[in-house]
C-alpha positions as CSV (number, residue, x, y, z in Angstrom):
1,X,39.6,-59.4,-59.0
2,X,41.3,-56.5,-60.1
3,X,45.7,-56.7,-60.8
4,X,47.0,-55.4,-57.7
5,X,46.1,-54.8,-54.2
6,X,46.9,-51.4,-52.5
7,X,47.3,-51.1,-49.0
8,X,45.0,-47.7,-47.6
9,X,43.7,-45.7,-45.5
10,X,40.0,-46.1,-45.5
11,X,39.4,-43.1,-43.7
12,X,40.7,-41.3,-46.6
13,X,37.8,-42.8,-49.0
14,X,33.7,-42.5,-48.5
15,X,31.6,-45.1,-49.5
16,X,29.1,-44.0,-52.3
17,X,27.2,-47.6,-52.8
18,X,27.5,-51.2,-53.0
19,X,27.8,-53.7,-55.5
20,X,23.9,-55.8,-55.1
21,X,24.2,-58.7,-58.1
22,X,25.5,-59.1,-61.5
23,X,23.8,-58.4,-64.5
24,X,23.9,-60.8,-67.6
25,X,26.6,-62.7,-68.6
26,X,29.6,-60.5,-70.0
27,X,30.7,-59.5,-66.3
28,X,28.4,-56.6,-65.6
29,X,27.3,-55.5,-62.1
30,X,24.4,-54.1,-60.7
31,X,25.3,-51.2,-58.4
32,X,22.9,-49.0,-55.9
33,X,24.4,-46.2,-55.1
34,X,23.4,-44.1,-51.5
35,X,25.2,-40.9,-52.4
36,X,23.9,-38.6,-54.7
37,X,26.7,-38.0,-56.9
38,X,27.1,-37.5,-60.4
39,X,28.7,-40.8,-61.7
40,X,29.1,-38.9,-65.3
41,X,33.1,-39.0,-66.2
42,X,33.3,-41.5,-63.3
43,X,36.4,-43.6,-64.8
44,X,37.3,-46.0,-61.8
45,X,36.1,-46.9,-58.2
46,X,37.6,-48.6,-55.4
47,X,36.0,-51.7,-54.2
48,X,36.1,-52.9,-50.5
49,X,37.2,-56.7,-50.5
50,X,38.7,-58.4,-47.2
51,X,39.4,-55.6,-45.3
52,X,41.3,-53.3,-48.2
53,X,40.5,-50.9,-51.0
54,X,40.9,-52.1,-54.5
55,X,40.9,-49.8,-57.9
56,X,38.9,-51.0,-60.9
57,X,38.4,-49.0,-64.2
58,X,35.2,-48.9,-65.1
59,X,34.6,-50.0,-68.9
60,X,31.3,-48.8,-69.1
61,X,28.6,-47.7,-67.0
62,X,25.0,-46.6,-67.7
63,X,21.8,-45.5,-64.9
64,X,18.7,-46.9,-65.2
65,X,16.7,-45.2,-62.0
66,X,17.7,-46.1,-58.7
67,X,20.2,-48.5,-60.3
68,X,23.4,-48.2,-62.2
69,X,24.6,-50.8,-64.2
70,X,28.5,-50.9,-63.9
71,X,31.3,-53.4,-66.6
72,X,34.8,-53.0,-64.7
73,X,37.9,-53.6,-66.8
74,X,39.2,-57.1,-66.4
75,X,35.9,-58.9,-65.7
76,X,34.5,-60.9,-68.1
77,X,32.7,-63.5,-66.5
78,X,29.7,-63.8,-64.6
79,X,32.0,-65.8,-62.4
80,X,34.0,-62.6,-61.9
81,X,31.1,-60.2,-61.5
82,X,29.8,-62.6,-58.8
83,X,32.8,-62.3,-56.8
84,X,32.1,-58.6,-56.2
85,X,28.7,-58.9,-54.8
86,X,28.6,-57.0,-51.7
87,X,31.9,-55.2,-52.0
88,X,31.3,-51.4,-51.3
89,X,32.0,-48.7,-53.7
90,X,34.4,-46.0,-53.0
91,X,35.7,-42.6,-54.0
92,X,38.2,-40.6,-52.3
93,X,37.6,-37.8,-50.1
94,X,39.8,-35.7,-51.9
95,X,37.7,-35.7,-55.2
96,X,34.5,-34.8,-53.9
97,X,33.2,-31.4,-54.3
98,X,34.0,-28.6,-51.3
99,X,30.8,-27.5,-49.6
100,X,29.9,-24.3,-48.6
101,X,30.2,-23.3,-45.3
102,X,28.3,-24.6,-42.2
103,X,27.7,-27.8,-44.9
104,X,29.6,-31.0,-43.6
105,X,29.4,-34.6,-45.7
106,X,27.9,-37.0,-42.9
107,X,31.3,-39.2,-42.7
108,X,32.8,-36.4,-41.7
109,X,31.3,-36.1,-38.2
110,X,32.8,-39.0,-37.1
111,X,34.9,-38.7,-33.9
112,X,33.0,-35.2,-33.3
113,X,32.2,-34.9,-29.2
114,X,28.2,-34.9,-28.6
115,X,27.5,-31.7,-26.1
116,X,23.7,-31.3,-24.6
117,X,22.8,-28.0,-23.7
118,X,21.6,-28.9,-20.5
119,X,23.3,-32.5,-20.0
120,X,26.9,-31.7,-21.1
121,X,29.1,-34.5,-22.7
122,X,27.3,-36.9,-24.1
123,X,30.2,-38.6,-25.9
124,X,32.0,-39.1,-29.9
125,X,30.0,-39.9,-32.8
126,X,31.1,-43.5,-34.1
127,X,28.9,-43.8,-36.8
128,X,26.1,-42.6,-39.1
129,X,23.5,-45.7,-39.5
130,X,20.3,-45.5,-41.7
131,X,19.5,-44.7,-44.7
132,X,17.5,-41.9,-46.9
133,X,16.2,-39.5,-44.5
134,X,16.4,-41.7,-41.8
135,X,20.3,-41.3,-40.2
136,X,21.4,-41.0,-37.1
137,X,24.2,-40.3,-35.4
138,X,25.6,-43.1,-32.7
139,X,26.9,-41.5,-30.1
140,X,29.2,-43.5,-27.7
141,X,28.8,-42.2,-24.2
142,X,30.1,-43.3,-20.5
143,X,26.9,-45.9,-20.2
144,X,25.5,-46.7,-23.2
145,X,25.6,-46.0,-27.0
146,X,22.9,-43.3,-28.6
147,X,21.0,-42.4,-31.1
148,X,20.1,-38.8,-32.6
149,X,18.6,-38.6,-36.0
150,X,20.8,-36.3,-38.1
151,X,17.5,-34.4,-39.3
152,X,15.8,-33.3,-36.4
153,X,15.2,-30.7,-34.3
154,X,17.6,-31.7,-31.4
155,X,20.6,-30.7,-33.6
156,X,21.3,-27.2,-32.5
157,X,24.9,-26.4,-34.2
158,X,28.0,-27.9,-35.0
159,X,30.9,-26.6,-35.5
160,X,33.4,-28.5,-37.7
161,X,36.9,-26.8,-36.5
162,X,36.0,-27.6,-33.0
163,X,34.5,-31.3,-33.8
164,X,31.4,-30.6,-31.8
165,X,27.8,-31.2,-32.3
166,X,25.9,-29.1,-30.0
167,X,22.2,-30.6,-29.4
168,X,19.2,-30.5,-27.0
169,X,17.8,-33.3,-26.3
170,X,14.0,-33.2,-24.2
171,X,13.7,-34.5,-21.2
172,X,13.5,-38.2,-20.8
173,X,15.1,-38.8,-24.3
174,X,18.2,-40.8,-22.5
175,X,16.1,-43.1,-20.3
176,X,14.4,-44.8,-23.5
């Protein structure tokens, strides 16, 4: 584990990937990473481990496809390495890149309210679940919890100043 624990805000971070196993025998990780962001000049990470964010400096790192192959500073051990299996991979929010306008990161729609054109207040977005092209917002409402894929049609606007996602849902869509 790395020297020093620092207690943060993980609101303040978004998760990029996940540690999946190590990789030989000198302390290397395998990593998989779900954002597409250029790791190039990456020079330290924060890793999620019992509940907190910790910052290791990366050594060395090197992409081979869908997987990145990742040698932190102070681990030296497969011992070490396996330790860190699991942990998520963070960056803060304040390095990554400004988007242009109407853009939004998904993280960030978190807490936005859920309006249907013709249904009204649906309720706030607690979470983004899936992966690839497959997300979709959960929506917690008055009844039950929702889903509403991120890429579809029913996504009419959203406005990020207000915090609200403006969809339309067809008719029946609540009752499955």
């Amino acid at each position: 584990m790395s020297a020093f624990f620092v207690g943060m805000n993980i609101n303040e971070y978004f998760k990029i990937g996940y540690i999946s196993k190590t990789h030989g025998l000198k302390g290397e990780v395998t990593a998989v990473f779900e954002s597409t962001i250029d790791l190039a000049g990456l020079t330290s990470v924060f890793l999620s481990a019992a509940g907190s964010l910790v910052p290791y400096f990366i050594t060395s790192l090197s992409d081979r496809g869908d997987k990145s192959f990742i040698k932190f500073d102070s681990v030296n051990t497969v011992e070490q390495a396996a330790e860190l299996k699991g942990c998520g991979i963070y960056l803060a929010k304040i390095s990554r890149p400004k988007l242009k306008r109407g853009q939004f990161y998904e993280d960030e729609l978190i807490g936005f309210e859920v309006e249907d054109e013709n249904l009204g207040q649906l309720g706030k977005v607690t979470d983004i679940e899936g992966a690839g092209e497959n997300k979709f917002l959960l929506v917690a409402g008055n009844q039950k919890e929702i889903l509403i894929p991120v890429h579809s049609p029913f996504i009419k606007s959203t406005h990020k100043t207000q915090k609200i996602i403006k969809v339309n849902l067809p008719d029946g869509y609540l009752t499955i």
